[in-house]
N, CA, C and O atoms as a printed pandas DataFrame, in Angstrom:
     atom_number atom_name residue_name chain_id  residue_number  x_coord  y_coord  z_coord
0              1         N          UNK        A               1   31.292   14.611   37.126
1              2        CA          UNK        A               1   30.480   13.703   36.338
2              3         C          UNK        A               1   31.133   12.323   36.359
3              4         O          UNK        A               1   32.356   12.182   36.396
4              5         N          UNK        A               2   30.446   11.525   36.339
5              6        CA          UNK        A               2   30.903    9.976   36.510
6              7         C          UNK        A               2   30.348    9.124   35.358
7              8         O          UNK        A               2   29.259    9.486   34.915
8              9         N          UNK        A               3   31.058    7.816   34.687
9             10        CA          UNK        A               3   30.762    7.091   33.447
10            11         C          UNK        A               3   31.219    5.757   34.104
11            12         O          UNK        A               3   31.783    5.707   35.197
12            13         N          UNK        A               4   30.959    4.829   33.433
13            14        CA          UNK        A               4   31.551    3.500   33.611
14            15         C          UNK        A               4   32.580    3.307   33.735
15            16         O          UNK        A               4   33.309    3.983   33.009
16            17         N          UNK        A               5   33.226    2.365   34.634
17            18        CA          UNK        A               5   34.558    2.468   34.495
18            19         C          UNK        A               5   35.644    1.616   33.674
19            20         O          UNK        A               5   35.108    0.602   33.227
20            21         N          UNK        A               6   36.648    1.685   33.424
21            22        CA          UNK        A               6   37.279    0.955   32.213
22            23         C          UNK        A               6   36.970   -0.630   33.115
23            24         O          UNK        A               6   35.893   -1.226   33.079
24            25         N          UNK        A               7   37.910   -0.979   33.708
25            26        CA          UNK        A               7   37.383   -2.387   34.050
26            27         C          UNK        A               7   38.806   -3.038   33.619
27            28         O          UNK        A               7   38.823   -4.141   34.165
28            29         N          UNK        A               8   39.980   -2.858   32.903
29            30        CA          UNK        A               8   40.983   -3.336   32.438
30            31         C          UNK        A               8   41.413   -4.013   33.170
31            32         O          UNK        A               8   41.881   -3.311   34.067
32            33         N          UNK        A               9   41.626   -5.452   33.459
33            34        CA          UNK        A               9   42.509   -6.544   33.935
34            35         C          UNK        A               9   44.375   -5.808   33.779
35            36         O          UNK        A               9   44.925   -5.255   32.826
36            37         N          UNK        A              10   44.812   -6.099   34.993
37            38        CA          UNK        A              10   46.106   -6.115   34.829
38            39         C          UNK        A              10   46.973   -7.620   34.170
39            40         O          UNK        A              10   46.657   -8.809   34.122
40            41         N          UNK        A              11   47.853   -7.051   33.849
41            42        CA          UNK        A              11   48.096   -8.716   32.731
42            43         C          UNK        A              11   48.801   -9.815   33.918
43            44         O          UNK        A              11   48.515  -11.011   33.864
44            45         N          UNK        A              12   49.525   -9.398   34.735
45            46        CA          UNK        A              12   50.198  -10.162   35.558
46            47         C          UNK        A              12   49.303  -10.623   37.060
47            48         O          UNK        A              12   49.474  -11.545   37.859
48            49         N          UNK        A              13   48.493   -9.720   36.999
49            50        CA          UNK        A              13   47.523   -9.502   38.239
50            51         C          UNK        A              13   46.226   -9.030   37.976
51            52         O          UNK        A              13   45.760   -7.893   38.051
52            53         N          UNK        A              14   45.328  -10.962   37.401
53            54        CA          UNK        A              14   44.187  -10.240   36.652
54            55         C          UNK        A              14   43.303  -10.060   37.764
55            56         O          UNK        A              14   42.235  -10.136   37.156
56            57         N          UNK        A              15   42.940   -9.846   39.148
57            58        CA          UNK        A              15   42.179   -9.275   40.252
58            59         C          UNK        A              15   41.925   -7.896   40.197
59            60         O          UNK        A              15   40.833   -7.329   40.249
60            61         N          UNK        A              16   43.309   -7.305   40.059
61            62        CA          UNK        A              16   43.583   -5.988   39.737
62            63         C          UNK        A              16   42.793   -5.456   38.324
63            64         O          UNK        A              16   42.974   -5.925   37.200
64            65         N          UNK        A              17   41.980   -4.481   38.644
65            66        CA          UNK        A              17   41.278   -3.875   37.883
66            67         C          UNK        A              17   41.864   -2.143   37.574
67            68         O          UNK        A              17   42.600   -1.536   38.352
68            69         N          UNK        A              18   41.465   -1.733   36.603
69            70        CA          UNK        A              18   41.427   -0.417   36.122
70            71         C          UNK        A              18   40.150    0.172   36.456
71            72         O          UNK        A              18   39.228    0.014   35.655
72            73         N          UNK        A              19   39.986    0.729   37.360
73            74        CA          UNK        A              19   39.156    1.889   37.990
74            75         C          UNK        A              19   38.590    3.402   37.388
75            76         O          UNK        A              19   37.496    3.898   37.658
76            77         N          UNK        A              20   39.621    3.973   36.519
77            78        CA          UNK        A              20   39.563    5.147   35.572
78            79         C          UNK        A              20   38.038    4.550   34.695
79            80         O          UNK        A              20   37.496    3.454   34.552
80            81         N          UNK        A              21   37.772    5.924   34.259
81            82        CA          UNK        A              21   36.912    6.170   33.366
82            83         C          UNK        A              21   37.228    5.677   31.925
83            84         O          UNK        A              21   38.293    5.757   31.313
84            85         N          UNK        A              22   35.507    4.911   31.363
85            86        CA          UNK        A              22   35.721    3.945   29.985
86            87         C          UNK        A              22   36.432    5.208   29.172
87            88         O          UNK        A              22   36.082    6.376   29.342
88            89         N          UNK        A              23   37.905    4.626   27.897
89            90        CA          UNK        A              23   37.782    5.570   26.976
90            91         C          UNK        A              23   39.350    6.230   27.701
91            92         O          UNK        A              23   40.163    6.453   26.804
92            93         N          UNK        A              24   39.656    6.422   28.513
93            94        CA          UNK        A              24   40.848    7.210   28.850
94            95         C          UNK        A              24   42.125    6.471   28.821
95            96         O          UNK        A              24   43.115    7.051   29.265
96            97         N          UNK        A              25   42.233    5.374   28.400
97            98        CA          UNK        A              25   43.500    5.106   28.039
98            99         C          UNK        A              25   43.799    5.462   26.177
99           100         O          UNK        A              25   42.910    5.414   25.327
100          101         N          UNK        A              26   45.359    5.826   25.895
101          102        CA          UNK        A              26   45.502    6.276   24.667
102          103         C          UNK        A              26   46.290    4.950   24.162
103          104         O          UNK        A              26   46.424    3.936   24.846
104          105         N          UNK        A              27   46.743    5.116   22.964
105          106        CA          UNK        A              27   47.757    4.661   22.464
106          107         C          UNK        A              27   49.290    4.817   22.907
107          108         O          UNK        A              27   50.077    3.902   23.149
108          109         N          UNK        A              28   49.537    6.276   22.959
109          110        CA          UNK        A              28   50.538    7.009   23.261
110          111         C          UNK        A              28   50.894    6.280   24.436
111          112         O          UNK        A              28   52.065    6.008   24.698
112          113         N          UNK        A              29   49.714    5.883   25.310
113          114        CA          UNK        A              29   50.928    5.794   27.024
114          115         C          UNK        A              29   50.329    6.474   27.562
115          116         O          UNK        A              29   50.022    5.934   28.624
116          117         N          UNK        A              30   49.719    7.909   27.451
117          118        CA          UNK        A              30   49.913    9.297   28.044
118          119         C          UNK        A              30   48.674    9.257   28.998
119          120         O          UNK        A              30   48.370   10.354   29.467
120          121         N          UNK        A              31   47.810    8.056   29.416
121          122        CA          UNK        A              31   46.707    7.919   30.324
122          123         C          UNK        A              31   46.799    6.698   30.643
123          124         O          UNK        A              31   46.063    6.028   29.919
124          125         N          UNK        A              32   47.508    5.919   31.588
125          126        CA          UNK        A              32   47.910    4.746   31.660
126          127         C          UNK        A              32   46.637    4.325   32.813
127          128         O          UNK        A              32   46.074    5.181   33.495
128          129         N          UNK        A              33   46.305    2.801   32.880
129          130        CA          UNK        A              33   45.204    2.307   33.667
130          131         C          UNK        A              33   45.521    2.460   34.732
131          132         O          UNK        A              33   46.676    2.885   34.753
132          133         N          UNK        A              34   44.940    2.294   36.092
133          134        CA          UNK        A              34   45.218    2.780   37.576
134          135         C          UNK        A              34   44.002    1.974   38.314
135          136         O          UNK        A              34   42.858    2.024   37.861
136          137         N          UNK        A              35   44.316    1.270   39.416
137          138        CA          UNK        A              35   43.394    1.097   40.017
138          139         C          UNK        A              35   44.247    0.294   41.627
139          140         O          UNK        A              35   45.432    0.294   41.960
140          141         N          UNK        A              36   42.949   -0.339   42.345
141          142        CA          UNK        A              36   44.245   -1.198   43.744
142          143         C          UNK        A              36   44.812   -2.410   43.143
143          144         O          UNK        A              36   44.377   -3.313   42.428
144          145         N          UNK        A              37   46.003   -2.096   43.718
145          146        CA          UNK        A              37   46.874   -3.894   43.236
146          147         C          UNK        A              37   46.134   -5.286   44.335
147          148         O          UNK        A              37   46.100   -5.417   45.559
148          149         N          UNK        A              38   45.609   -6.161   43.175
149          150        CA          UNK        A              38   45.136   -7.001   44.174
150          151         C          UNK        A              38   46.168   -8.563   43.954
151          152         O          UNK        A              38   46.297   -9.264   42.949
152          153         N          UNK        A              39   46.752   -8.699   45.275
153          154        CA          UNK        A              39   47.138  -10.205   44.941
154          155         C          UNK        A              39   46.747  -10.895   46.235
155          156         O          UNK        A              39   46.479  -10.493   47.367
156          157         N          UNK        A              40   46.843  -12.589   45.400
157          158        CA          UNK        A              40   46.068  -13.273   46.527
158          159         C          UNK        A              40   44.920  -12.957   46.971
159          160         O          UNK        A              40   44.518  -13.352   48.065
160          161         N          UNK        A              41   44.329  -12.302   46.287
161          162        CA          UNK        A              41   42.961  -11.615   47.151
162          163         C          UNK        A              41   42.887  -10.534   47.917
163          164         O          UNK        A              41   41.811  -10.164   48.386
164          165         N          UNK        A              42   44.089   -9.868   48.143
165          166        CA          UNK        A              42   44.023   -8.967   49.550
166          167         C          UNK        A              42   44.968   -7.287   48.738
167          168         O          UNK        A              42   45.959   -7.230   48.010
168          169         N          UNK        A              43   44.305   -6.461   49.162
169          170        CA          UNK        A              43   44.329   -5.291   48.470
170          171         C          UNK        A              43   46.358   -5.393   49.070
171          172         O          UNK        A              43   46.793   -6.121   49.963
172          173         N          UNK        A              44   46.874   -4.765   48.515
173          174        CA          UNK        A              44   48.458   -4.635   48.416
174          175         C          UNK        A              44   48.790   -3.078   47.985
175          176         O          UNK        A              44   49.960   -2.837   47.689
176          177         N          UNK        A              45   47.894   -2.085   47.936
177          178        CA          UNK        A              45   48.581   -1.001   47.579
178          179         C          UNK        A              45   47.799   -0.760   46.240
179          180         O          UNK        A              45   46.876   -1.495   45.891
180          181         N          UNK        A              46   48.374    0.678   45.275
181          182        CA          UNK        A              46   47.662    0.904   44.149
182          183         C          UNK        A              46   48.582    0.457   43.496
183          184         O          UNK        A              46   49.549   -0.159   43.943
184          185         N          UNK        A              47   48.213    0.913   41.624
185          186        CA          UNK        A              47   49.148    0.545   40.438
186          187         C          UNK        A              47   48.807    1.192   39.496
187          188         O          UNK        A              47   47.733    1.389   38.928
188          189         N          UNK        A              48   49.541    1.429   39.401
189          190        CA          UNK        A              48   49.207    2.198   37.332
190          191         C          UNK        A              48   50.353    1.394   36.510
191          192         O          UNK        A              48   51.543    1.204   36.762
192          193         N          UNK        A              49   49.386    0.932   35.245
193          194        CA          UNK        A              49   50.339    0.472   34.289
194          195         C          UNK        A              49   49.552    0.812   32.480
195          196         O          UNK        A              49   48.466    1.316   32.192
196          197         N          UNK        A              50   50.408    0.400   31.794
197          198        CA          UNK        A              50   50.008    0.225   30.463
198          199         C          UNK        A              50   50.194   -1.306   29.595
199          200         O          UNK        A              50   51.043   -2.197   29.577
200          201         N          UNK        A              51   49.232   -1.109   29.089
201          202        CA          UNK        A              51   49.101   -2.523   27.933
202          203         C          UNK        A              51   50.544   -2.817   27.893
203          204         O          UNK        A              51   51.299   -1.895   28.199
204          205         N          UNK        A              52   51.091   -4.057   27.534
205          206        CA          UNK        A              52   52.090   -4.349   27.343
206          207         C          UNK        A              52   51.996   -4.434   25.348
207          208         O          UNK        A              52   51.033   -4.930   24.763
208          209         N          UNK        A              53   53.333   -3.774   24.571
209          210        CA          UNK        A              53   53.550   -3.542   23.702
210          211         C          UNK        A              53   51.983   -4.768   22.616
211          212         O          UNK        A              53   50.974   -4.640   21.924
212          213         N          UNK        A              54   52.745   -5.642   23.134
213          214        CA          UNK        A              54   52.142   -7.175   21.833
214          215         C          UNK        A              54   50.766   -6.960   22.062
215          216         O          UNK        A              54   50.056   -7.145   21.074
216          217         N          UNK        A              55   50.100   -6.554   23.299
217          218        CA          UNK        A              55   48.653   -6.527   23.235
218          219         C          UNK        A              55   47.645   -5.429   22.653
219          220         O          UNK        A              55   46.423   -5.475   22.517
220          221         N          UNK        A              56   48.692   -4.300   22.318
221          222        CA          UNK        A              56   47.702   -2.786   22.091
222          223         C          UNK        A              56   47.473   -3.110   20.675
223          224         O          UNK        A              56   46.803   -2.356   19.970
């Protein structure tokens, strides 16, 4: 089954999107965002990260 996807900007690399499903990141950490690392424009590999502390 498929839903929208989160869409989360990475903070350092806002190209880079979160790909996962709306709703699956926690508080905890324990479902961190994931999607391709984009810099400069040009795909670079994947990434998973989490909110940085000051923003959650």
């Amino acid at each position: 089954m498929t839903g929208p996807l989160c869409g989360a900007r990475h903070w350092q690399h806002p190209d880079t999107l979160c790909t996962e499903l709306t709703g699956h990141d926690r508080a905890d950490g324990s479902s961190p965002h994931a999607g391709l690392l984009i810099i400069d424009g040009r795909e670079a590999g994947v990434i998973t990260w989490n909110e940085p502390k000051e923003k959650r």
